[in-house]
N, C-alpha and C positions, 0 to 999 in steps of 0.2 A: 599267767602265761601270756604274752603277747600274742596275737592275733597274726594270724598266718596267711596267705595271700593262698587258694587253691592251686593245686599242682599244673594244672593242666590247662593256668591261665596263660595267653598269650598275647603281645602286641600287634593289635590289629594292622594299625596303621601308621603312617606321617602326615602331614599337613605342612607343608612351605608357601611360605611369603618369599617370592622370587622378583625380581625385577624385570625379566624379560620372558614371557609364555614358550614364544617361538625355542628361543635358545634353550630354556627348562627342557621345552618337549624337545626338543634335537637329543640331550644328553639323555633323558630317560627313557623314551621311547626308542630312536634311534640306535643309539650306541649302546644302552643297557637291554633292549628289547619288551618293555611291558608295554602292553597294547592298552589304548584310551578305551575305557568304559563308558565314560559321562563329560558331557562340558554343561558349565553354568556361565551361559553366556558367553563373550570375551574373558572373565576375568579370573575362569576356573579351569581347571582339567582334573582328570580324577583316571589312572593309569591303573591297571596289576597287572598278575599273570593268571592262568589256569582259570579264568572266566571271575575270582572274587570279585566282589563289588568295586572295592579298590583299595591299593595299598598305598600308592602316591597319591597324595592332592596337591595340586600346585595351583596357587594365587597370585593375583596383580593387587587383593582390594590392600596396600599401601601405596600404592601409585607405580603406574608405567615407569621402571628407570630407578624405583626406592633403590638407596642405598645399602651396602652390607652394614651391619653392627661393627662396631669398631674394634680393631684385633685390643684382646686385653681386658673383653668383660666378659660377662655369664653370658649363658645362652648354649643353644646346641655344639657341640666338640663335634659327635657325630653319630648318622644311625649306622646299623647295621644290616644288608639284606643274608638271608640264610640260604644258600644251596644247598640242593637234597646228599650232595656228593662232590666229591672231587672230580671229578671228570665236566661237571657240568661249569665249577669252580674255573674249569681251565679252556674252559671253550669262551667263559668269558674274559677272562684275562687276555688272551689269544686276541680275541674280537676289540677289545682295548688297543695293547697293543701297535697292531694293525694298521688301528684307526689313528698311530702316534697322540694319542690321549695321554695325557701330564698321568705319572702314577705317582702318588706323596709317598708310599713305601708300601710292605709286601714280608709278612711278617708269620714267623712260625709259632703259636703260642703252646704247643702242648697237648691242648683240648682242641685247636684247631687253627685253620690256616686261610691267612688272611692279604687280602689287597685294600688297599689305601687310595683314595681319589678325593678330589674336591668337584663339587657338578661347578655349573655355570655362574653359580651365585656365591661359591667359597663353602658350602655346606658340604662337611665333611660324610663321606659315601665310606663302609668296611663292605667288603662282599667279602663272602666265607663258607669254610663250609666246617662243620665239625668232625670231629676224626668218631669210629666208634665208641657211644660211654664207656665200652669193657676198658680201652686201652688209652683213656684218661690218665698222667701221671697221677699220683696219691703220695699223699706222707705216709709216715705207723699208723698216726692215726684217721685215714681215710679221706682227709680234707683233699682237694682239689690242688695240685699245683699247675699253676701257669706261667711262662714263662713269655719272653720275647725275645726270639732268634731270626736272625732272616730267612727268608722263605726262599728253599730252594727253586726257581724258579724253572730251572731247565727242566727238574725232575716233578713239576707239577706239569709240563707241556708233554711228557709221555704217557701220562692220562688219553692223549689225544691217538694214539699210534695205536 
């Protein structure tokens, strides 16, 4: 039997190599809202929410200005941050929005529903939230179906009413 990863394991965190600090913290701080826990000097920041240690790290050590990876090779597609809820999903989309922040797409999968961004550096941002495990699509036999439909957008903003 192959070896199994425990249930109840999770991703702590990310760690980016950005080129500009300021601009990083504008988009994550700012416009996403996770408050700074820690700085390492100039050339760090280290962001969450709900007091964790931290779930963002953002870097300068490739240098002030590094450029992005070049479209067409490996590397990060993109992470994902999880909201507790749709309502909470929709105050940030809202707060987006708003702010006329670029959205790359906005997507219904099934299991859950999702917005699309790129931060400052081209690194692809999902914010989501999951719908409840009961009401998961399934096959016969139990597997997960997910799907990609667009994401009704108006009727994720009545979350907010």
């Amino acid at each position: 039997m192959a070896y199994e990863i425990h249930p109840k394991v999770k991703i702590g965190h990310i760690h980016l190599t950005v080129s500009n600090l300021d601009k990083a913290l504008s988009f994550y701080r700012d416009l996403l809202g996770f408050q700074v826990t820690a700085r390492f000097g100039s050339s760090a920041i280290f962001l969450s929410s709900g007091g964790y240690h931290h779930h963002i790290a953002l870097n300068t050590w490739a240098g002030e200005g590094a450029p992005n990876p070049p479209n067409g090779t490996t590397g990060l597609y993109h992470f994902a941050i999880l909201f507790p809820n749709r309502q909470e999903l929709a105050k940030a989309f809202k707060r987006i929005w708003e702010g006329k922040y670029p959205i790359e797409g906005a997507s219904d999968h099934g299991v859950s529903e999702s917005i699309y961004l790129k931060d400052p550096d081209g690194n692809g941002v999902e914010l989501y939230a999951d719908r409840p495990f009961e009401l998961w699509p399934r096959d016969d036999d139990g597997n997960v179906i997910m799907v990609t439909k667009a994401l009704d957008l108006p009727s994720l903003l009545t979350e907010l009413e």
